[in-house]
C-alpha positions as CSV (number, residue, x, y, z in Angstrom):
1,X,-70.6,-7.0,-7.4
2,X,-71.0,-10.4,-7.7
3,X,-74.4,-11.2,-9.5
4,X,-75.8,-14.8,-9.8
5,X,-78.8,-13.7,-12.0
6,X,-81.4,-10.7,-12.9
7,X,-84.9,-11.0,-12.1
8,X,-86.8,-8.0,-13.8
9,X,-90.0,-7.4,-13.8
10,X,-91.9,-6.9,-16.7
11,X,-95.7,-7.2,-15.8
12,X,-97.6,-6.6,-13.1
13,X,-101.1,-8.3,-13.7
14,X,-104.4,-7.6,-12.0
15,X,-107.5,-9.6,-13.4
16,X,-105.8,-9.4,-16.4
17,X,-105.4,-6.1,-16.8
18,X,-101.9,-3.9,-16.2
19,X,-101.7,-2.7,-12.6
20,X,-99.7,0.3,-12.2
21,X,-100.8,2.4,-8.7
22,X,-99.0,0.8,-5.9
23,X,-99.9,2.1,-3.1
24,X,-103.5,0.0,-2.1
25,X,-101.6,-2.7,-0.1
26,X,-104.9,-4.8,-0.4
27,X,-104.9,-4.6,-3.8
28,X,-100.9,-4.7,-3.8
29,X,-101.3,-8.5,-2.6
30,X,-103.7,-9.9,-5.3
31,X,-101.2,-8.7,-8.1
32,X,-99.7,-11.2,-10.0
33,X,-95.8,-10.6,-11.2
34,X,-93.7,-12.0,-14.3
35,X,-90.5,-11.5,-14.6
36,X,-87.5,-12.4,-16.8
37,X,-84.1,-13.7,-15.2
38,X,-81.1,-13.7,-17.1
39,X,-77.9,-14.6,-16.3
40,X,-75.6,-13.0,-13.8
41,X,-72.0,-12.3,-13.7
42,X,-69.5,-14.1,-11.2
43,X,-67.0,-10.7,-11.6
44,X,-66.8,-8.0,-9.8
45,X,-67.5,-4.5,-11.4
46,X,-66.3,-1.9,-8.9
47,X,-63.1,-1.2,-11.0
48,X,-64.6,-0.9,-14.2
49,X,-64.3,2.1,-15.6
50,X,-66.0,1.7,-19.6
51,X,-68.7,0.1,-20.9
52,X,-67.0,-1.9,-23.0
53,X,-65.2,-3.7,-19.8
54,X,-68.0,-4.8,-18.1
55,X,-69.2,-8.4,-17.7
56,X,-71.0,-9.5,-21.0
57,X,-73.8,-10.6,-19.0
58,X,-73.6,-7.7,-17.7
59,X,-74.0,-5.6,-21.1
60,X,-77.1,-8.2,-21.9
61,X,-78.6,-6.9,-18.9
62,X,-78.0,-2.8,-19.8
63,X,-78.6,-3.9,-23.6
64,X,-82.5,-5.4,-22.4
65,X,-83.5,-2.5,-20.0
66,X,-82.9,-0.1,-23.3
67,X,-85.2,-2.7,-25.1
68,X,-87.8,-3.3,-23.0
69,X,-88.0,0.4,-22.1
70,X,-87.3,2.1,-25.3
71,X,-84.7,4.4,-23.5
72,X,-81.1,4.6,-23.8
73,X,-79.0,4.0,-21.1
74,X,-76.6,6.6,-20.4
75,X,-74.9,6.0,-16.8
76,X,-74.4,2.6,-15.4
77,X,-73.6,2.2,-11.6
78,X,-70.5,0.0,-11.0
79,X,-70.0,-0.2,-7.4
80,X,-71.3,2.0,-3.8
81,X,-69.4,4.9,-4.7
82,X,-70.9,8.1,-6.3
83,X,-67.9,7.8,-8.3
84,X,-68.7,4.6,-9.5
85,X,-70.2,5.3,-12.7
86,X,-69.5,4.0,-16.2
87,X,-70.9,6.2,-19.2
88,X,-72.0,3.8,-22.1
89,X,-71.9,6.7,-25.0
């Protein structure tokens, strides 16, 4: 896959307080959104088959979601197939 950048979102802001319910569509469009984009990757990563061979953008990406969450990342999907999954420990 073929990824120009990542846009992920890391607030969603109502009145200045977090929103988290997302189900009031009225409320829904009065949210406000941040996000972070980094950098993409211009390789394709449906033959990968370790961690350690993916894009290095790619890693960034994996490497801030276990940052910004606090939780590891285990499995990594690398393509459409169920068996497209790389295991990073």
């Amino acid at each position: 896959m073929l990824v120009s950048q990542v846009r992920y979102c890391i607030i969603l802001d109502l009145n200045h307080a977090p929103y988290v319910v997302l189900a009031d569509l009225e409320l829904l469009s009065k949210v406000q959104v941040e996000y972070v984009t980094l950098p993409g990757w211009q390789t394709s990563t449906e033959e990968i088959t370790s961690y350690d061979s993916l894009p290095g953008n790619c890693r960034k990406y994996v490497e801030f979601i276990e940052q910004f969450t606090q939780i590891p990342v285990k499995w990594i999907g690398v393509g459409p197939g169920r068996e497209s999954m790389v295991t990073k420990f």
